[in-house]
Steps between C-alpha positions, in 0.01 A plus 500: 500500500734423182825644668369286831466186306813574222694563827377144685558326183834622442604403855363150424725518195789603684511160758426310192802560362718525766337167632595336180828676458624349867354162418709471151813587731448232740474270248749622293807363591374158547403440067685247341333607184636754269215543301272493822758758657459698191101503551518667881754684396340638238173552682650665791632736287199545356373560874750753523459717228101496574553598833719800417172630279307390792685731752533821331113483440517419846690813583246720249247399777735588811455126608834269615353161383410195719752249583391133472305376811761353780290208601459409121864562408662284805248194395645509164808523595472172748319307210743574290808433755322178585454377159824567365639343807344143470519517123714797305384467161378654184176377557431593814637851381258476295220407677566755762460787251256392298313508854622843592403565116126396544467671822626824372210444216223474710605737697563748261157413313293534852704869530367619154111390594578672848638860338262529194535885546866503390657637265597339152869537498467333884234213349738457250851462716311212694406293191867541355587325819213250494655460171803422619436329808279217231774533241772365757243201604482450146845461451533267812298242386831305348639470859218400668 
């Protein structure tokens, strides 16, 4: 039961991050802000090096990950499209993320009740990225 659940919550992880990491991209390009460029940017990185932990505990467990769900990603990807196109700002950069931001909370918070059986170092990747995800939202507030 604790590999079971360190495994599901690990894949959980795993779309987390690459959900956010793809959403910081599309955005990316778009800031007008260099201090609000220098926030995703730094976050994504943050993403990054996470998810390099992430898969090789992945890969102690024989397990390739989860990729973000399709039907999820491609609405995101229209909001964001659609937003930017009738209004490309920093605040609606902003806003977008900070949404992506909350949702990757609760998700991530609904994931830990769900796996209770996992592991500690597994527990403890997905509140680093809670952490993260509500440190970015954080930092957004000034754009909103």
């Amino acid at each position: 039961m604790i590999e079971q659940d360190t495994v599901k919550l690990l894949r959980e992880c795993d779309a987390g991050i690459k959900m956010g990491i793809r959403s910081i991209d599309d955005v990316l390009d778009s800031v007008s802000s260099d201090r609000l460029k220098k926030y995703l940017s730094d976050c994504q990185d943050e993403h990054e090096q996470l998810n390099t932990e992430l898969q090789a505990m992945l890969e102690q467990y024989g397990d390739e990950g989860k990729d973000p769900n399709p039907i999820a990603q491609g609405m995101s990807w229209m909001k964001t499209n659609m937003k930017l196109s009738m209004h490309e700002s920093d605040h609606t950069i902003a806003d977008l993320i900070t949404d992506g931001c909350n949702m990757g909370v609760k998700s991530l918070n609904r994931y830990l009740n769900q796996y209770k059986a996992a592991d500690e170092v597994s527990k403890d990747i997905a509140k680093r990225l809670i952490h993260l995800e509500e440190q970015l939202a954080t930092d957004l507030r000034g754009f909103l």
